[in-house]
Each structure stands twice: as C-alpha cells, then as structure tokens.
N, C-alpha and C positions, 0 to 999 in steps of 0.2 A: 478649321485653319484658314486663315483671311488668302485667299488667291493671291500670290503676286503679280505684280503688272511688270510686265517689261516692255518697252517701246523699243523700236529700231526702225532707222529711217529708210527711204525708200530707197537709195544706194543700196542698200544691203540686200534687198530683195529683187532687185535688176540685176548686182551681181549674182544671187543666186538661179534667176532665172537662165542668167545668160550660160550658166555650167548645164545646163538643164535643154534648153532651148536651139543656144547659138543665138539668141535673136536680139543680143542690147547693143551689141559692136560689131564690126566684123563683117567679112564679103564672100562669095565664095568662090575658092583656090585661094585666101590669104592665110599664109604662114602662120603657125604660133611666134618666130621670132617677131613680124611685122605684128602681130598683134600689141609682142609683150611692150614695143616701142611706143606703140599710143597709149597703154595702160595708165591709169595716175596709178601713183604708190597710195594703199589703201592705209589710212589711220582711224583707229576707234579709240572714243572718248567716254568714259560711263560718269554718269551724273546722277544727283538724286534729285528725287522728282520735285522738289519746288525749287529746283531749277531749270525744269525740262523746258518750258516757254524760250525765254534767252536763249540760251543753249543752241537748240534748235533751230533759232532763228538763227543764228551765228553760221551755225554748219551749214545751213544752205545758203546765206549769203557767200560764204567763203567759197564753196565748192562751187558757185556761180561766176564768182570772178576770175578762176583760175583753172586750169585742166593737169596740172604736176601732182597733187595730193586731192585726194578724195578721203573727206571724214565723215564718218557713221556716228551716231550717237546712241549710246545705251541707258536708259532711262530705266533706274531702280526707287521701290518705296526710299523714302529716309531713312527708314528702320532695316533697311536690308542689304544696300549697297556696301556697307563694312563688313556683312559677312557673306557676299558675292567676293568682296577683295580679295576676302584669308582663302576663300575656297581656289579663288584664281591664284592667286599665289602658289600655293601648295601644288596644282595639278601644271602651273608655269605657260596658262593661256593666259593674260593680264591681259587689259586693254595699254595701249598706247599711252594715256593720256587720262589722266581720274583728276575730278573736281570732290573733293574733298572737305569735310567738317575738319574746321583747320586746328581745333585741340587736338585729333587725332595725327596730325603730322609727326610729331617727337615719337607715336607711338611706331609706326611705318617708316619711319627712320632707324631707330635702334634697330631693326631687322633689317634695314637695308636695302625695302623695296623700292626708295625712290631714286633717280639718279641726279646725279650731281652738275645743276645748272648755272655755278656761280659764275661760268664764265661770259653766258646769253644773257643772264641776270646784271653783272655787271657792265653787261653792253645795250644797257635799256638805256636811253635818252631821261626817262622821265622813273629812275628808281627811285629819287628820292621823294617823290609824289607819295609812297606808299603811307599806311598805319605802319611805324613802328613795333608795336606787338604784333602785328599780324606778320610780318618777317620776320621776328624774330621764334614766332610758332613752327618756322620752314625754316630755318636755320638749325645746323646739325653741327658739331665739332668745326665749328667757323665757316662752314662750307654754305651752301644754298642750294635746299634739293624744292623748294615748294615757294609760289608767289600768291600775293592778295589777289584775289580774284572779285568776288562777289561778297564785300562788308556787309555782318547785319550787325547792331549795336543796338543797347538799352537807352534806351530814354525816358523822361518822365512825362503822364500825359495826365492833365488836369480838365475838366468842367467851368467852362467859361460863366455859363449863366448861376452855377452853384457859386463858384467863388463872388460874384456881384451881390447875389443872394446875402452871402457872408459878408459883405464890406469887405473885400480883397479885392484887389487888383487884379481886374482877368486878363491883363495884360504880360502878367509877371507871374511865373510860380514861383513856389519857395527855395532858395538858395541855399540855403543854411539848415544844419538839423534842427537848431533851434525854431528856425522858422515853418520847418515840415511841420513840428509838433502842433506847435501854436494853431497852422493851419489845418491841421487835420483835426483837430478838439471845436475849433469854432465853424467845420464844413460837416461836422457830426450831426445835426440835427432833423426835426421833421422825416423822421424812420430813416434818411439816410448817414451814409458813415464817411470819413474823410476821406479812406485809405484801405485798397485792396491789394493780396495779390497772393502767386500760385503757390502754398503752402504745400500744396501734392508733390512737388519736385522740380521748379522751375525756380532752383536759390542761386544756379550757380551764374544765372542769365540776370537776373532781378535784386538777387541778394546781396551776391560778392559785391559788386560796384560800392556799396556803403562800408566794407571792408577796407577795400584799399581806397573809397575819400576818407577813412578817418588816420591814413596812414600806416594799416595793418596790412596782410597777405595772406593768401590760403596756403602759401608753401614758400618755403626756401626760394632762391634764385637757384641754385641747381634741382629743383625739383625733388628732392631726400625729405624733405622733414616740413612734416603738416603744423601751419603758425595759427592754429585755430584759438589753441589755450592762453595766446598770448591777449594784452588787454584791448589794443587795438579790434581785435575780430569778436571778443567777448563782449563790447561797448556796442559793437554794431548789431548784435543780437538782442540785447539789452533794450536798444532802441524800438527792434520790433515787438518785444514783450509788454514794453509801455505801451505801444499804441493799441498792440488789440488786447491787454489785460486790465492795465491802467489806468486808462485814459478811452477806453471802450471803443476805441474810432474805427477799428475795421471788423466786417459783417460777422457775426455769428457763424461756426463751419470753414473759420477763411483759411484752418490752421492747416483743411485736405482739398483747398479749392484745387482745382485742374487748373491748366493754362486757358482752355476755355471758359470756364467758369469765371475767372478772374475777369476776364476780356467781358465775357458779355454782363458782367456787374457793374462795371463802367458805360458800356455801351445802354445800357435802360436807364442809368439814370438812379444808382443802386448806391455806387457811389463815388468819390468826386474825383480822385485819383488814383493811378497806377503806375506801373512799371510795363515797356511792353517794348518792340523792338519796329525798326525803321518799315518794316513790310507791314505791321499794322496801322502806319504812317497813312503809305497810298492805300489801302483799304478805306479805311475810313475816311478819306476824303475821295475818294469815287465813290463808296456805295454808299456812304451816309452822308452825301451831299450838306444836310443840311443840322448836321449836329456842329454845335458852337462850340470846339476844345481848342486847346492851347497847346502848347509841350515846350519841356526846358532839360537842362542838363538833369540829370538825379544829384538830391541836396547832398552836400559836402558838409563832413562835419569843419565845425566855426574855428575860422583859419586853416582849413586844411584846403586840399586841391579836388578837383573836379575828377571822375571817373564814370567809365563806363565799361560793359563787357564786349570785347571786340570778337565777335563771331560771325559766324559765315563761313564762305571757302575760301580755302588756296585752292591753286591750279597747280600740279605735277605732272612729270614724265615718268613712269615706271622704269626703272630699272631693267626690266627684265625687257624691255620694247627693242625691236630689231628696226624700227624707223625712228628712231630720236629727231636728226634732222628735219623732218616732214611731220614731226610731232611740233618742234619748237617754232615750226614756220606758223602751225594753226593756234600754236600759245601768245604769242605775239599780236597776230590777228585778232585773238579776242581779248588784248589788255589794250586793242586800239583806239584811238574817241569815233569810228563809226558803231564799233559793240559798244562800247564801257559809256558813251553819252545816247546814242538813238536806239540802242536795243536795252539797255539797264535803267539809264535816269529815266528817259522815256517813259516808262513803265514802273517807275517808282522806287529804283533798287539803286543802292548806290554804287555809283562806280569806285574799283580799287583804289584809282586814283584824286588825288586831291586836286591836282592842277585841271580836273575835269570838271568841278563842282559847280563852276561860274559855266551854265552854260541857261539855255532858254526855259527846259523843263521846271528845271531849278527855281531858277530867278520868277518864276508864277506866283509862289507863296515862300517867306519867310521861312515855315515851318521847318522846312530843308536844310536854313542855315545851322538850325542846333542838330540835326544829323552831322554836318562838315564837324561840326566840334563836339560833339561826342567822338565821331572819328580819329580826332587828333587826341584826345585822351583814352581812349580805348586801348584795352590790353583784356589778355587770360595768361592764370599761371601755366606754365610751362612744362608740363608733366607726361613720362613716357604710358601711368598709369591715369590718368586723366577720368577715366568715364567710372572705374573705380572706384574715385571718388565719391559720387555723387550720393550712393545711398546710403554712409555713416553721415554726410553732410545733412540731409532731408530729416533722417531721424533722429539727431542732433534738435535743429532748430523745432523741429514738432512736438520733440520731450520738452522743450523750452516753454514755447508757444501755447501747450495742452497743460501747464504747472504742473508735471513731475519730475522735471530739474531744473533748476539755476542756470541762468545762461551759463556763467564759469563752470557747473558741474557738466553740464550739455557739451560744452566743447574742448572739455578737457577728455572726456568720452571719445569724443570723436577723432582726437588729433591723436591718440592712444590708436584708435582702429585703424586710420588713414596711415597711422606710420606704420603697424603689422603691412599695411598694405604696399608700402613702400620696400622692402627689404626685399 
C-alpha cells in the first residue's frame, strides 16, 4: 500500500510544542486570558499535492504579514485528498478552507459541505476577471459556495522542427479539423506519427474539448442526461478513429497509452503532436530548454468555435468551519496579484484571474497568450456525478479505437451507462 504523505507547516508543530512545552509564546505569571488576547485565530487549509509549492508559499507569506489569523497547510496525495474530505466530513473535523478539483464542486454541494460565499464573492473588485465555467462549477442553486483558484486547461502542443520537415508552418498549428487531419497524415512519416494521446483515461481532459468544438456536449445543462449518442460527440470520436485506424497517424498501443506515456512520445521526438495542459507548458520550457515546440488552441471543427477543458481548483470555505471570517480574509489574500502573479505566473501556473495575465512572467514568451484564451473558452460539464463518469467514457472510446464498435455503437453504449448512472 503506497504510504501517504501528508505535510503540515511549521505553525502547527510550534503550536503543538507550545501545549507541551509553554515555550513558543508566553511569560511567566501571564494569564490564559492575556494569552488568549495575543493568540491569532488558527485556520487550516488542505490542498493537494501539486499544489503544495504555491500554497505554501502563500501561507507563510500571509502569516508574515499579519499576526490576527494564522494558517496551516495540509498537503494530501491527489488521489486521496477527496477521500481525506468524506472521512472529515463524516467525523465533522474539516479544515477551514479546501482547494479543490473544481468538477468535484456540484458534487460537495448537493451535500452541503461548502458554505455560501455569494455575498464576499460578489464583493470582489475583480469577479468578472474569472473563467466563466469555472464559476459556474461553484455555483449551486444560483448561490456561490466555490471561486477559481488555480486554472489548468488543455491545449495543443506541436513539433516545430517536425512540421518544417513537413512543409508547415511551425509558426501556426492546425485550426481546423480539417486541417488537424491533413496535418497529422503529412507529419506521419520517417517511423514517426502525427498525433498522440492518453487512450488509458485521460478523455475527459484531451478528448471532450473536440466534443464541444464541434458543437456537442457530454451532458445536459442540468447535468441528468449523458449527450454522448448524439451526432456531435459521435463525429468527434469518429475523428479519432480516423487518425489512428485510417489514416494510421497516431503510434501503435496509443489506444492504452497513459498520460505519461503520451507526454514522453512527444517529448523524444515519437511524435509531432498532442493534447497536454498549461503545467506541462512551464515544464518544458525549464527543463527542456532547448526543444523547439509551439502550442495553439485544440482544432475546432470547420465553422465551429474554439474549446478547451477548464480544470484545476476552486478555492472554498467548509461549511462546517467555525472561522469563516479568518477563512475568507486568507481566500482573498490568495486571489491577490501578490499570490495569483509572483507566487503562480511566476512559476508557471496560471492565475484565476484574467485581468492578471498581462504581467512580466507572462509577457517573456508568446506561448502564455494561447493559455489566456484557452482560458476564456474553457468550460467542464456540470455534474454532481462527475468522476463516474469517466470509466463508461474510456471504455467507450477504446471499444472504438481497438474496432469492436462503431463510434455511434461505442457511445450509444456509453450514454445508456452514464444515464444508469445518473438516476
């Protein structure tokens, strides 16, 4: 069984010493009342771990500027932080303050865990800065229990010296599906292939986006009823069956690649394009200095509109939190341009807000600006069942992909299961 990590910052361990000790505050003859006067009100935040960096940085800036609230940080795997929440929930120890995988919002709403900040939210200067799907994932019965925090979005990342190879434009990727195709059939050659990506389970980050550019959706606006079998989401499967059955352009194996796997077929040079999200952005231009790629929106189908999948966190208050106040003073602080531009862009993450994007990190390379507009077209559907989802969807597109079904028989399957799943 993998050990889990948990981190907790050194606040938390000075207050423990000092119940233990007496030795982090404190004189001696001074009262517990005169104590409890200089105390900061204590708030804890739990994050998951490829957040912990930020995060952390934030908490001790904060708690350096100020002596009224002291925040703790609890750093969980990714994979274990949502069921650290249920357990907290259940036993009603919660943190203060959870940074959250923001599909899961609608789900921690219909329960009731988060509490309702429409009224701090509506008194932000800069709300209308936000992604619109990403408030509308934290939006509950027209209320506001959850804000954008930490965007990650899809974007398309191309091979500059491949496409020159090909007589393309390594200036430009492909816009259009038409012109995805085109360009993945003539970037197919000399053992490499056009067009990779994570066939093991990485659709709903990679895939959907080609769904709803072609004008389709994986679900209802109320979240009831899965739009898989309609023609929209069937054509967008369709799409990928041509390229790796068709038209042979993506690798042998692609149809169980991992997210890794996918990632480093690109990165050797395996082959010309992918689908991958804004943190493998700054990666690869810090660690791979000197690999020549490009990135553009993900192609749209021809006349239709641009899309991307808007993931990442919201930041909420728990419900169940006895400092709300002293919660939304450190919620504030970290949607400010000293977090959200010198502790996020900084470091290659994008800040929640758009009115923050024009700043010096940014403006270094280009590459940033189709992040800002990925951003503005970024959305996820809406769903209290959300993560549910995802493995009638996977096996769906791999019945497709491996030809033992028809895109239309593949997600007609699927949107049959997806709606059991809904009821």
């Amino acid at each position: 069984m993998k050990k889990r990590k948990i981190r907790l910052l050194s606040a938390v361990l000075c207050a423990s010493m000092a119940m233990t000790l007496g030795a982090c505050s404190g004189k001696p003859g001074e009262t517990s009342k005169q104590k409890d006067e200089t105390t900061a009100e204590e708030v804890t935040i739990w994050v998951r771990e490829q957040m912990e960096a930020p995060i952390t940085a934030a908490v001790k800036q904060y708690n350096e500027k100020q002596d009224k609230v002291k925040v703790n940080a609890v750093v969980y795997p990714d994979d274990e932080l949502t069921d650290q929440l249920t357990l907290a929930l259940s036993s009603g120890n919660v943190p203060d303050i959870v940074s959250l995988d923001d599909i899961l919002a609608p789900y921690y709403n219909s329960i009731s865990a988060l509490s309702d900040i429409s009224e701090e939210f509506a008194g932000l200067e800069f709300k209308d800065s936000f992604s619109q799907g990403m408030v509308e994932l934290g939006t509950y019965d027209g209320k506001q229990y959850a804000i954008p925090f930490a965007p990650d979005v899809s974007i398309m990342f191309y091979n500059k010296a491949h496409f020159k190879e090909a007589g393309l434009n390594p200036e430009k990727g492909p816009e259009t599906w038409s012109e995805f195709v085109d360009y993945a059939q003539k970037l197919t050659r000399d053992g490499r292939y056009g067009y990779t990506y994570n066939g093991g389970g990485g659709q709903m980050f990679t895939f959907v986006p080609y769904i709803w550019s072609n004008g389709g959706d994986l679900l209802s606006e109320d979240g009831k009823t899965c739009l898989l079998d309609q023609p929209e989401a069937i054509e967008a499967l369709q799409l990928y069956d041509d390229l790796t059955n068709k038209y042979k352009a993506a690798p042998e194996g692609v149809t169980t690649y991992s997210w890794s796997e996918s990632q480093d077929a690109f990165l050797t040079g395996k082959v010309s394009m992918t689908v991958l999200g804004n943190s493998q952005l700054y990666t690869f231009l810090t660690e791979h200095p000197d690999f020549d790629f490009g990135v553009c929106l993900i192609p749209k189908k021809d006349g239709k509109e641009y899309s991307s999948f808007g993931g990442g966190d919201l930041i909420a208050i728990m419900e169940q939190s006895k400092n709300k106040e002293a919660a939304w003073d450190f919620v504030e602080y970290a949607l400010s341009e000293e977090v959200q531009v010198e502790l996020f862009a900084k470091n290659g993450l994008l800040p929640a807000r758009t009115d923050l994007f024009d700043n010096e990190y940014f403006n270094k390379n280009d590459k940033y600006k189709v992040l800002e507009e990925a951003l503005k077209v970024s959305r996820a559907s809406w769903s209290e069942k959300y993560n549910e989802m995802n493995q009638p969807l996977v096996n769906a597109t791999q019945s497709c992909l491996m030809g033992k079904a028809t895109a239309e028989e593949a997600f007609k399957t699927a949107a049959e299961e997806i709606n059991k799943i809904m009821q």
